[in-house]
C-alpha positions as CSV (number, residue, x, y, z in Angstrom):
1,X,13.1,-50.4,-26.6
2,X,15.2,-48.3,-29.0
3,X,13.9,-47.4,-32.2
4,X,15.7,-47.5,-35.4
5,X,15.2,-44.9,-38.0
6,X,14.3,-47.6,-40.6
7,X,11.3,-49.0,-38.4
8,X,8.2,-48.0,-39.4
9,X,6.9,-47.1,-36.0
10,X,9.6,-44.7,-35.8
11,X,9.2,-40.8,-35.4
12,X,12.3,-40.5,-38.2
13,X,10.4,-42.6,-40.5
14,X,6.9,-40.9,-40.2
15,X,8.7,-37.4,-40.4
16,X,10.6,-38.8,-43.5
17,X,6.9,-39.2,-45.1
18,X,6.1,-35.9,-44.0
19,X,9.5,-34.3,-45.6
20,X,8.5,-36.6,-48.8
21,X,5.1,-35.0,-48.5
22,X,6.7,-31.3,-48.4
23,X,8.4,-31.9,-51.3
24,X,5.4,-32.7,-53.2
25,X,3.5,-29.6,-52.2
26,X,7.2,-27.6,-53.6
27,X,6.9,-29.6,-56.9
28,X,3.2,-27.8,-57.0
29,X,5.0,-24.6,-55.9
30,X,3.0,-24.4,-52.8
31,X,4.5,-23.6,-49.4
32,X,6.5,-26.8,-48.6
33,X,5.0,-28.5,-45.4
34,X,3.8,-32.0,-45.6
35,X,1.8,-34.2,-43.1
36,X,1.0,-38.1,-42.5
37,X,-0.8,-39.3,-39.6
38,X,-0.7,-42.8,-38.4
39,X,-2.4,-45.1,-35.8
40,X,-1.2,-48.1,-34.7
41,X,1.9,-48.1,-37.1
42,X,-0.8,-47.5,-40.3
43,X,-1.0,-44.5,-42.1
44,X,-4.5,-43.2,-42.1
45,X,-3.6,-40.1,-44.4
46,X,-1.3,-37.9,-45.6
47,X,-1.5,-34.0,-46.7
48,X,0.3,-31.4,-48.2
49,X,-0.5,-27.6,-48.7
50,X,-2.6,-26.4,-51.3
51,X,-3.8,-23.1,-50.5
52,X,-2.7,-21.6,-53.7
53,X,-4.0,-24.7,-56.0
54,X,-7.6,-24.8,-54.1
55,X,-7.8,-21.1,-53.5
56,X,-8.5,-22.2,-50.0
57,X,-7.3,-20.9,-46.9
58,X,-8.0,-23.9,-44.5
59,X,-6.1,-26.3,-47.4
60,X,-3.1,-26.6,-44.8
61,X,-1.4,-29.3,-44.7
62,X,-2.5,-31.1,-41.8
63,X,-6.0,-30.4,-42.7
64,X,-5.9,-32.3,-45.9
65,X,-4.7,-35.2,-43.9
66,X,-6.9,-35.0,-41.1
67,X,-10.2,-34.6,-43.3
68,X,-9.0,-37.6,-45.9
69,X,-8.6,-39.6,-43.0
70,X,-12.0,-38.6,-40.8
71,X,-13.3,-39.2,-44.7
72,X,-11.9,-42.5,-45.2
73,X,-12.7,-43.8,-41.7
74,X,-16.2,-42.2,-41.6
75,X,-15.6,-40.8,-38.4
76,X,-14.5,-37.4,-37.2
77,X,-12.9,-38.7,-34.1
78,X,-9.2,-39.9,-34.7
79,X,-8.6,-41.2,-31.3
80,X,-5.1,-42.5,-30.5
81,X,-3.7,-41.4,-33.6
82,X,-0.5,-39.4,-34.3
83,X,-0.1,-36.5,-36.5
84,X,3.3,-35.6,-38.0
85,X,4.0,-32.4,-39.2
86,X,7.2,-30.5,-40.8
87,X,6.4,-27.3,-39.4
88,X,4.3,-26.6,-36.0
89,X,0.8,-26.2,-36.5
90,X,-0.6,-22.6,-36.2
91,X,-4.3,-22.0,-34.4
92,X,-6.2,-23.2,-36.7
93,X,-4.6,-26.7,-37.6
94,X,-3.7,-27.3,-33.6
95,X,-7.9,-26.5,-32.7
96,X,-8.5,-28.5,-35.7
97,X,-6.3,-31.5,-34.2
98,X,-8.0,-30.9,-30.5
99,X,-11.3,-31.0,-32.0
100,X,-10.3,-34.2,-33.9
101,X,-9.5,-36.0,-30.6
102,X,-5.9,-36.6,-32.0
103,X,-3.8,-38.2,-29.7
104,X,-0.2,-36.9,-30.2
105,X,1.1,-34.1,-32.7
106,X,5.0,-34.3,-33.6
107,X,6.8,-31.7,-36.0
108,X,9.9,-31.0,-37.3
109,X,10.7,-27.0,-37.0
110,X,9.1,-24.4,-35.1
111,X,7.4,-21.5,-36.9
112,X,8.1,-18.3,-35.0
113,X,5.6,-16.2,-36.6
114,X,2.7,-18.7,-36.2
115,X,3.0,-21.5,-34.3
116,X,0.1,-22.7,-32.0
117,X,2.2,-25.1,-30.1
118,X,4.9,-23.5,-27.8
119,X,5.6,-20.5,-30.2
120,X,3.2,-18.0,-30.0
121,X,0.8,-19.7,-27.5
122,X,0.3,-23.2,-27.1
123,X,-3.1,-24.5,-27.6
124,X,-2.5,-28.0,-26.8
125,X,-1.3,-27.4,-23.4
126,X,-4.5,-25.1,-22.9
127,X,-6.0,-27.5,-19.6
128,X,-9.3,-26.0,-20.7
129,X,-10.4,-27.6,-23.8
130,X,-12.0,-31.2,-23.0
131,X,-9.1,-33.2,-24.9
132,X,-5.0,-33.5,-24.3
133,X,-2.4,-33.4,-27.0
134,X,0.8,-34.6,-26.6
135,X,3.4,-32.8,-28.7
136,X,6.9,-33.8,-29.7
137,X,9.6,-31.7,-32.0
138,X,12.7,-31.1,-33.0
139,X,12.2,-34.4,-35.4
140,X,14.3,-34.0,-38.5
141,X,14.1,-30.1,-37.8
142,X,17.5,-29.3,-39.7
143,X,15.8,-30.9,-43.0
144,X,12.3,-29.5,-42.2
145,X,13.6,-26.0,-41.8
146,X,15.9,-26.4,-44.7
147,X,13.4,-27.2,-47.6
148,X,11.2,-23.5,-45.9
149,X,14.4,-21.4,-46.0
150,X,15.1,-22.8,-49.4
151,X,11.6,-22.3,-50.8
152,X,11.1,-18.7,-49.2
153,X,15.1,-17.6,-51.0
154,X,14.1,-18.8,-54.5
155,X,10.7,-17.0,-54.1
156,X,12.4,-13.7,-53.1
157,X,14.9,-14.1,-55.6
158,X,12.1,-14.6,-58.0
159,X,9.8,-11.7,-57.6
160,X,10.5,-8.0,-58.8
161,X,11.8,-5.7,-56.4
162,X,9.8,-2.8,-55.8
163,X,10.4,0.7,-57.4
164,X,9.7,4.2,-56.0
């Protein structure tokens, strides 16, 4: 069956939600990753960054999604559910999305300096933890890496350089 990037079940169509998710944490000038995670076609949440706003250090993206959904579902288990994601999870969102019995995990660009899933280590491909995780990239990646670069030039170019 091919999928077309304007059906709704479509990896392009969730990752657009994500990107459109990314640019709302930018407009609240936080780091610009956004996340939506579906089951069955539905979206059961979405999330964006907001470590500076909430002063909280877990307030990553997926996070917010994953613990509005468990929230609105009243259940901690998110079995068969997929989780897309502009940038690849680090440690703590991809033990978060084991722990949540996630299904699948699908991102846009890989983050070199924390990634949890194929660039540093890769958690959900650890046989030893009691759940699988299937994960997918490279979904949109030129746009998802784009609005980072973008964000991380104008905060450079924003902030004083240093003096002896």
């Amino acid at each position: 069956m091919i999928i077309s990037a304007s059906d709704p079940t479509s990896d392009t169509h969730f990752m657009r939600m994500a990107l459109d998710m990314a640019h709302q944490a930018l407009r609240a000038e936080e780091v610009p990753v956004g996340a939506v995670l579906v089951q069955d076609g539905n979206i059961l949440a979405t999330g964006f960054n907001q470590r500076e706003g909430t002063q909280d250090p877990t307030a990553h993206a997926e996070l917010m999604a994953i613990r509005s959904a468990s929230m609105s579902l009243g259940s901690w288990r998110l079995t068969g559910s997929t989780l897309y994601v502009t940038l690849e999870p680090c440690a703590m969102c991809a033990g978060a999305i084991i722990q949540a019995r996630i299904a699948r995990v699908v991102f846009g660009t890989w983050d070199s300096r924390a990634g949890a899933c194929g660039s540093i280590c890769n958690l959900p491909a650890e046989t030893r933890f009691n759940h699988r995780v299937t994960v997918d990239s490279d979904i949109l990646a030129e746009d998802c890496r784009a609005i980072l670069q973008n964000f991380f030039q104008s905060l450079r170019r924003t902030q004083p350089v240093p003096t002896a």
